[in-house]
ZADO-1210 file (C-alpha; in nm, 4 decimals, padded with zeros to 6 digits):
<atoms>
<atom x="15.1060" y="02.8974" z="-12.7899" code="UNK" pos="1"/>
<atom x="15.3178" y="02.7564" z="-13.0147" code="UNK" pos="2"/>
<atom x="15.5641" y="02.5707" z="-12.8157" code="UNK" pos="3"/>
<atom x="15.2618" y="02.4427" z="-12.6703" code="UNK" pos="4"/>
<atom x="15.1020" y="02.3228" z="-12.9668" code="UNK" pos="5"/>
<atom x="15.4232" y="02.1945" z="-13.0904" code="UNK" pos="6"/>
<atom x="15.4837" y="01.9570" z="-12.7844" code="UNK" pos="7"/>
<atom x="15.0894" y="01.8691" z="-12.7926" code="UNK" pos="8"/>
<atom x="15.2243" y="01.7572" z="-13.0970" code="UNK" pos="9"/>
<atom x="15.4416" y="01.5333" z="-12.9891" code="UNK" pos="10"/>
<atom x="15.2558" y="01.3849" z="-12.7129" code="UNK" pos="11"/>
<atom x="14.9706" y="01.2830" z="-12.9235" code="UNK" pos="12"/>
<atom x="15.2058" y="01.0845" z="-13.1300" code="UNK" pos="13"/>
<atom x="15.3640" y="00.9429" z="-12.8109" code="UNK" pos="14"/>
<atom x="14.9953" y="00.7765" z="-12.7393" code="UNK" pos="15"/>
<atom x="15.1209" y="00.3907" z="-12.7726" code="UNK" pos="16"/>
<atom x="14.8005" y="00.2285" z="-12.9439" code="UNK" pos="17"/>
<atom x="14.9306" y="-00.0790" z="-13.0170" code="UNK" pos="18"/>
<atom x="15.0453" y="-00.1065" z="-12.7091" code="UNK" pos="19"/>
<atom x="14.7307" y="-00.0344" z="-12.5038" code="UNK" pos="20"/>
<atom x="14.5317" y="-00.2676" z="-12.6965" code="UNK" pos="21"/>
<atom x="14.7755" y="-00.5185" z="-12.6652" code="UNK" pos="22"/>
<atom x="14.7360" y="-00.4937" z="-12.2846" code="UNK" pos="23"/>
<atom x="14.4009" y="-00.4415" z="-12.2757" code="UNK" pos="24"/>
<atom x="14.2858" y="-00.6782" z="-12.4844" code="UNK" pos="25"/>
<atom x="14.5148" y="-00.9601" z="-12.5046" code="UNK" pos="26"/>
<atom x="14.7279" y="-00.8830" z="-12.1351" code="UNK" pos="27"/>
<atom x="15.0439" y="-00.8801" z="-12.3229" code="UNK" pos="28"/>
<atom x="15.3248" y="-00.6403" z="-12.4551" code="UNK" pos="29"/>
<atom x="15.2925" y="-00.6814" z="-12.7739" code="UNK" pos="30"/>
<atom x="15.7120" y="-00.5232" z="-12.7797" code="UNK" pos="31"/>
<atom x="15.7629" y="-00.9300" z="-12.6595" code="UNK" pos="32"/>
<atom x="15.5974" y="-01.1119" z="-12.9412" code="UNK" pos="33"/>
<atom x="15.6182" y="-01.1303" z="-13.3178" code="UNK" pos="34"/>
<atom x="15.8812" y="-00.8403" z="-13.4584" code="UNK" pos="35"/>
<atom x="15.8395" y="-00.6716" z="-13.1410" code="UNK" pos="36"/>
<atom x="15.7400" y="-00.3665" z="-13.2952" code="UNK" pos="37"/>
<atom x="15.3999" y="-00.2091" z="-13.1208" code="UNK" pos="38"/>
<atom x="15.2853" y="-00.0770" z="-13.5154" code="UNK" pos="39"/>
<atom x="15.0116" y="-00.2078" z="-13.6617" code="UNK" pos="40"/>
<atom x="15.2292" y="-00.4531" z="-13.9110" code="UNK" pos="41"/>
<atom x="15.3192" y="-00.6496" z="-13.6074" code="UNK" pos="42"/>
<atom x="14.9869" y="-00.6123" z="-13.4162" code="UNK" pos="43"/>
<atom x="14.8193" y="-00.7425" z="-13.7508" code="UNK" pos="44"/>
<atom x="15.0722" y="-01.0262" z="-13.7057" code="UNK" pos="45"/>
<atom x="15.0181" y="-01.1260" z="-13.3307" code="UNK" pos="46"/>
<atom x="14.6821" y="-00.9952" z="-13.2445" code="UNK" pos="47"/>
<atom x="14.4753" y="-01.0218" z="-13.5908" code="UNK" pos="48"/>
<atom x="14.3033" y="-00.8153" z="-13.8263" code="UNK" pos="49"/>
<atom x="14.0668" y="-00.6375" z="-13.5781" code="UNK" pos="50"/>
<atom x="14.3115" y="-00.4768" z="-13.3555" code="UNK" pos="51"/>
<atom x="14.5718" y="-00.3781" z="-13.6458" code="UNK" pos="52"/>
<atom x="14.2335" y="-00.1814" z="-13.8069" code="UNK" pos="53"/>
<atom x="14.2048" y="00.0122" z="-13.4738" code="UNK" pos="54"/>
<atom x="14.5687" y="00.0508" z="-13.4205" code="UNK" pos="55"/>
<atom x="14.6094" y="00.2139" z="-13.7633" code="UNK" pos="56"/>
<atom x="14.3190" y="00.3785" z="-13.7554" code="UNK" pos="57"/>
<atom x="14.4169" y="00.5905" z="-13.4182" code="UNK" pos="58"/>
<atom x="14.7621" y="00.6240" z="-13.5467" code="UNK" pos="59"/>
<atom x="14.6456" y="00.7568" z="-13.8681" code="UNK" pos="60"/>
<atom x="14.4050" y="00.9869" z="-13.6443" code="UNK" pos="61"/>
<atom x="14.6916" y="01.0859" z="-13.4407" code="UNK" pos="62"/>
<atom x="14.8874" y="01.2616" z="-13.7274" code="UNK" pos="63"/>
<atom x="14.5693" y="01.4094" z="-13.8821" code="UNK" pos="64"/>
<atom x="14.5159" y="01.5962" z="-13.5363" code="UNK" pos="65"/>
<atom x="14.8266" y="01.7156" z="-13.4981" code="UNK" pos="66"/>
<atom x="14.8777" y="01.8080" z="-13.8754" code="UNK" pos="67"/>
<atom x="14.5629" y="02.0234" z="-13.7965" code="UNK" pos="68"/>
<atom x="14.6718" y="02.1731" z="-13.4752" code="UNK" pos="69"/>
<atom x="14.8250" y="02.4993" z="-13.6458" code="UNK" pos="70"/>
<atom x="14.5336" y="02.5043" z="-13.8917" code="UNK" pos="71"/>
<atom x="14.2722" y="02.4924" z="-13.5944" code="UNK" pos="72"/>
<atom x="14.4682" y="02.7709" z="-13.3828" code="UNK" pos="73"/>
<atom x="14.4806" y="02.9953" z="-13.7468" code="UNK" pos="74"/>
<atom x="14.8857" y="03.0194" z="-13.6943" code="UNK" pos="75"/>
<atom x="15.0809" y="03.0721" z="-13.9853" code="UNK" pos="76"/>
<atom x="15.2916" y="02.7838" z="-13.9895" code="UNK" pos="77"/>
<atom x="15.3910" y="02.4559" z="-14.2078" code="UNK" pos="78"/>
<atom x="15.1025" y="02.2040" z="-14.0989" code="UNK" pos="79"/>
<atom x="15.3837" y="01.9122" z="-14.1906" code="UNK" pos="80"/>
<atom x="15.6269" y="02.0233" z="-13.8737" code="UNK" pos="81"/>
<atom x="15.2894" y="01.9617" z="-13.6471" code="UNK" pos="82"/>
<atom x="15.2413" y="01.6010" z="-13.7698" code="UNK" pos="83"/>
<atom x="15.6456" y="01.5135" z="-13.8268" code="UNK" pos="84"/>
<atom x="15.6313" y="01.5894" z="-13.4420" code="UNK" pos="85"/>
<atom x="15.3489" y="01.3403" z="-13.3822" code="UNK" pos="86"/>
<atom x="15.5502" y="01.0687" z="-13.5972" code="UNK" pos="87"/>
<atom x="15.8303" y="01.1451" z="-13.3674" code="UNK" pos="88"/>
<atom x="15.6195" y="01.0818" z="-13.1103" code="UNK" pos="89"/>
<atom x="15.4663" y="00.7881" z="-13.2345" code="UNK" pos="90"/>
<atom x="15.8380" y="00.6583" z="-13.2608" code="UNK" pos="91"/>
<atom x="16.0030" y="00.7436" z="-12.9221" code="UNK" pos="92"/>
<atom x="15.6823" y="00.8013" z="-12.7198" code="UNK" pos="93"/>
<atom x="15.7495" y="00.9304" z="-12.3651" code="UNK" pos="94"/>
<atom x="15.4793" y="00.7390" z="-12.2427" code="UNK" pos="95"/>
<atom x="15.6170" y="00.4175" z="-12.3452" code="UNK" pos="96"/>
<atom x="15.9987" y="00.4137" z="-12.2587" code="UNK" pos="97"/>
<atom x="16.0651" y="00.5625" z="-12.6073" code="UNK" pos="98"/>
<atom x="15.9833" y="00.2389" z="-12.7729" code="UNK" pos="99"/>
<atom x="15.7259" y="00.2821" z="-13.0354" code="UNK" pos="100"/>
<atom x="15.6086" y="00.2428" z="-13.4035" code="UNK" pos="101"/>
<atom x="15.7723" y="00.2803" z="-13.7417" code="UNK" pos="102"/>
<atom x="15.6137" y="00.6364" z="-13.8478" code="UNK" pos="103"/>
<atom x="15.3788" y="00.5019" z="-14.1685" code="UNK" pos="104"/>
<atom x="15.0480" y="00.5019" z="-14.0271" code="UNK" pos="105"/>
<atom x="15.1102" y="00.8485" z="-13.8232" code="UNK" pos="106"/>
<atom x="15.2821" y="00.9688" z="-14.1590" code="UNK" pos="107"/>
<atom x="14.9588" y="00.9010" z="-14.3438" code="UNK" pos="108"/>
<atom x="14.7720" y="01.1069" z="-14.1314" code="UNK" pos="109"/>
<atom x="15.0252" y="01.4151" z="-14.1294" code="UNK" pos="110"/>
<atom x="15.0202" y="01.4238" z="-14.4846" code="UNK" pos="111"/>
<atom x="14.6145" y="01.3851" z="-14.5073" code="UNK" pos="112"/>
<atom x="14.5902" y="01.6801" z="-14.3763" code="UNK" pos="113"/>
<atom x="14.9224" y="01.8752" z="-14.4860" code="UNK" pos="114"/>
<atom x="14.9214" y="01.7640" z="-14.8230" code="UNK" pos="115"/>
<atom x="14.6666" y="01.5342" z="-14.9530" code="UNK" pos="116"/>
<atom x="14.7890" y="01.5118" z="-15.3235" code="UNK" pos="117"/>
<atom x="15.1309" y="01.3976" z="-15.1168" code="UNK" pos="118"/>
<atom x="14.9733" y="01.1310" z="-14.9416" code="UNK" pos="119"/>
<atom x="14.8081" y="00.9930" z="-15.2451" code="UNK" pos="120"/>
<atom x="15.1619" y="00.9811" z="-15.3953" code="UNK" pos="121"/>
<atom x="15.3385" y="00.8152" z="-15.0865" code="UNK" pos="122"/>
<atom x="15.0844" y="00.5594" z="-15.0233" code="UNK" pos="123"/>
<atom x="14.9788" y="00.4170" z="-15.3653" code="UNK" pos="124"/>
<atom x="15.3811" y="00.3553" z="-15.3506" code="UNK" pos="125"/>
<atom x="15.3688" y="00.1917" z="-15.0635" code="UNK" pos="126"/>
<atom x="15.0762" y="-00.0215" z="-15.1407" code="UNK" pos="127"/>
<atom x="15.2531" y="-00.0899" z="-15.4560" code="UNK" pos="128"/>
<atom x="15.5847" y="-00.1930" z="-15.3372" code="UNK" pos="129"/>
<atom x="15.4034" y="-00.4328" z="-15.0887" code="UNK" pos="130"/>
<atom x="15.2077" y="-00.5577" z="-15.3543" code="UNK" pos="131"/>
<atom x="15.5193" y="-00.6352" z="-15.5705" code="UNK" pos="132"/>
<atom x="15.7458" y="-00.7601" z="-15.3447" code="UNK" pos="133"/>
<atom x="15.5520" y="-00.8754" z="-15.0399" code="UNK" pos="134"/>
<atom x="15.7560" y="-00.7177" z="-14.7898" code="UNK" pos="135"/>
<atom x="15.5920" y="-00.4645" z="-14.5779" code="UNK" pos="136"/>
<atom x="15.8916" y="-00.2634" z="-14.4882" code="UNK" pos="137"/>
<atom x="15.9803" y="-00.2336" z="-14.8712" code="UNK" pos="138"/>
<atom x="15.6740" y="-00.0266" z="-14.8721" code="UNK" pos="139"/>
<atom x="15.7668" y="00.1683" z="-14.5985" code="UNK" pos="140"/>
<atom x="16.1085" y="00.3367" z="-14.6845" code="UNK" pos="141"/>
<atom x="15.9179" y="00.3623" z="-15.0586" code="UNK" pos="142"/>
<atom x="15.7095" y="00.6151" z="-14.8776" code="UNK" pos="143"/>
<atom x="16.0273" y="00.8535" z="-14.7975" code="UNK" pos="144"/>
<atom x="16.1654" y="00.7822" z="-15.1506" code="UNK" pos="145"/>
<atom x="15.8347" y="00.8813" z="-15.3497" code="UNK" pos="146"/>
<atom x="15.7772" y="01.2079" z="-15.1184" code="UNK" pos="147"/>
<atom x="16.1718" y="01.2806" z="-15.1799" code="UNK" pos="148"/>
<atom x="16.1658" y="01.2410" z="-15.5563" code="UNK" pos="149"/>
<atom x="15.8137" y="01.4242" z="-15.5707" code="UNK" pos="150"/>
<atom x="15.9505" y="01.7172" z="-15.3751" code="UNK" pos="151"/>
<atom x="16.2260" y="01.7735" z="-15.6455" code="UNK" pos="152"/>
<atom x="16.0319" y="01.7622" z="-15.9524" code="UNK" pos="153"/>
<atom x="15.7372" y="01.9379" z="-15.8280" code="UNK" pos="154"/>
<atom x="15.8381" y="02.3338" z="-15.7967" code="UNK" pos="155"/>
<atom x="15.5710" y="02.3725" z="-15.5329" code="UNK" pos="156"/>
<atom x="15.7693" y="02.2054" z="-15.2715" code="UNK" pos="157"/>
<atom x="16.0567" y="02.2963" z="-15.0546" code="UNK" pos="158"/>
<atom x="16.0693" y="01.9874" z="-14.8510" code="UNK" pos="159"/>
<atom x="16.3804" y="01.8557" z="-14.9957" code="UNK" pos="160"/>
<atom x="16.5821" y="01.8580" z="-14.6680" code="UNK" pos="161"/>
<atom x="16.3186" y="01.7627" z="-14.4833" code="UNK" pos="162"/>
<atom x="16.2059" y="01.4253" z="-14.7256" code="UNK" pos="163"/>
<atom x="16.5690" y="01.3315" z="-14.7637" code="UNK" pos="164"/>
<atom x="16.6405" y="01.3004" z="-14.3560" code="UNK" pos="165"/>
<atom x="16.2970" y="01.1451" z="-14.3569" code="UNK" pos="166"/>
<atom x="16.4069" y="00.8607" z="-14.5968" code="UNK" pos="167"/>
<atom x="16.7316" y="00.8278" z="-14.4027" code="UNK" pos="168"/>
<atom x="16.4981" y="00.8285" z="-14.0909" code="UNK" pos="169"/>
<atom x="16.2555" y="00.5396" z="-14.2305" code="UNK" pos="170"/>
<atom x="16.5942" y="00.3128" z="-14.3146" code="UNK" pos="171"/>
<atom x="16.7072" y="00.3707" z="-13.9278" code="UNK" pos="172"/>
<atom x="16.3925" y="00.2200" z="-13.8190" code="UNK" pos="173"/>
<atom x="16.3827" y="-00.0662" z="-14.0349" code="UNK" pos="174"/>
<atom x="16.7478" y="-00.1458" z="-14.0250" code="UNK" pos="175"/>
<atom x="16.6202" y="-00.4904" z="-13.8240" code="UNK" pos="176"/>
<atom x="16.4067" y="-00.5185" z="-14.1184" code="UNK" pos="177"/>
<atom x="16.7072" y="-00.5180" z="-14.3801" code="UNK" pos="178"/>
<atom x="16.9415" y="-00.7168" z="-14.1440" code="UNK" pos="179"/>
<atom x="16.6355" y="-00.9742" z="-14.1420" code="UNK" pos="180"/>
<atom x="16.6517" y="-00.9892" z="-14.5173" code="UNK" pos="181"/>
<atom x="17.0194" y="-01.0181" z="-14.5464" code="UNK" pos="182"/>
<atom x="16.9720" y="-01.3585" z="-14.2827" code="UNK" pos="183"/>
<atom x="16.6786" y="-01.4543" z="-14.5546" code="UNK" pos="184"/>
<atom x="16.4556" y="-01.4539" z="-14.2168" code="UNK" pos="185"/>
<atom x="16.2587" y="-01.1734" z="-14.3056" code="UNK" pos="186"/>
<atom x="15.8837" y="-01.2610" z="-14.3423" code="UNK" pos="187"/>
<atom x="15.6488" y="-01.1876" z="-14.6407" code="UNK" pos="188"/>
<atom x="15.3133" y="-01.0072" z="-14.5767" code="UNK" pos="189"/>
<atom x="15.1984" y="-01.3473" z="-14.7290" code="UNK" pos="190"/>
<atom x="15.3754" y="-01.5991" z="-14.5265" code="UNK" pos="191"/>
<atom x="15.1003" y="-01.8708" z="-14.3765" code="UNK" pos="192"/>
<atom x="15.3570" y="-01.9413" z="-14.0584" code="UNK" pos="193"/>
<atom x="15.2903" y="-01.5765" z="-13.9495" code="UNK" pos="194"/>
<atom x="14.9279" y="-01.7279" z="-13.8210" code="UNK" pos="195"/>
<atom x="15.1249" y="-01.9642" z="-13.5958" code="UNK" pos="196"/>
<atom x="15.2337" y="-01.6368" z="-13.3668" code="UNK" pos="197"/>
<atom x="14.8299" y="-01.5251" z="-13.3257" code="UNK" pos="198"/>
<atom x="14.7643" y="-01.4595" z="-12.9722" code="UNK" pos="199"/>
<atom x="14.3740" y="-01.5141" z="-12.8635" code="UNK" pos="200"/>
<atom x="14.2543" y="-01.2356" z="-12.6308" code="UNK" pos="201"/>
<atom x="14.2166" y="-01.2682" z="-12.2596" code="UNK" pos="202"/>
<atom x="13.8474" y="-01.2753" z="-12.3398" code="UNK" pos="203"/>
<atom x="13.7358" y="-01.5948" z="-12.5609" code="UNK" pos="204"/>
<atom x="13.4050" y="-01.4870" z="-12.6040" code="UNK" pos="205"/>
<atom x="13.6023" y="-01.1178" z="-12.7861" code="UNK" pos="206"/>
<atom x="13.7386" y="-01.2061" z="-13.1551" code="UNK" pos="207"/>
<atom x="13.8982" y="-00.9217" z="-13.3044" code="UNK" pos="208"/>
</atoms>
């Protein structure tokens, strides 16, 4: 059961949202357009407001469910592992050539459900940092940092390990991020050109 539950896990996350509505929506890959990312950062980028609320909404979803996998089965086991499996997933999903997200959204749902007084922590961060510097994946790596530093002052915690790989993990997948920002090509969450890379969906009459 839980091997099972552990790969169930993993396949959830591995459900490519931004992907799907790309392709159903819009009949493109959204990997091929804007950062080529299939998160909901790019998808709010290339596809509009509409779709990057559903995309983050389902990947949020997806790392509530399998957070709460363990806690549904009553097994006696770390809720987090369940929902770092699904952000995993959500990164190198099977069902998408292992070409997938950049863990925040699916990391907000994990620690919804594994920790809530973490995720308030990790995400007013990350809406801070945004806020401050208007780069998106500034607020992103913040996320690993905050639940890092909490996990060493706060003597409830023995994530340490598993925060500090985490941040290390968050800078891997944003390294095109940082090289972007070295070239000074790396766009702000505020930059009016981003508009210029909308795509309209294959249906006129469907505005999302």
């Amino acid at each position: 059961m839980l091997w099972l539950l552990l790969l169930s896990s993993y396949l959830i996350g591995s459900i490519p949202t931004a992907l799907i509505v790309g392709k159903l929506v819009y009949g493109i890959d959204i990997r091929d357009h804007g950062s080529k990312n299939p998160g909901a950062t790019n998808t709010l980028r290339v596809l509009g407001k509409g779709s990057a609320i559903i995309v983050v909404l389902v990947d949020i979803g997806k790392g509530a469910l399998a957070a709460y996998l363990p806690v549904y089965f009553n097994l006696d086991v770390e809720p987090l592992y369940f929902g770092l499996l699904a952000v995993v997933g959500h990164c190198f999903p099977i069902f998408a050539g292992f070409r997938g997200g950049k863990a925040i959204a699916t990391t907000a749902g994990t620690l919804a459900v594994a920790n809530f007084p973490l995720a308030v922590i990790a995400y007013v961060t990350f809406f801070l940092i945004i806020f401050i510097t208007k780069y998106v994946f500034f607020g992103s790596i913040s996320v690993g940092l905050s639940l890092l530093v909490y996990s060493f002052i706060s003597p409830e915690q023995n994530f340490e390990l598993i925060f500090l790989f985490f941040t290390f993990f968050l800078i891997y997948l944003h390294r095109s991020n940082i090289r972007n920002l070295i070239l000074g090509i790396e766009p702000k969450i505020n930059d009016k050109n981003l508009i210029n890379e909308r795509i309209p969906p294959k249906n006129s009459n469907l505005k999302m």
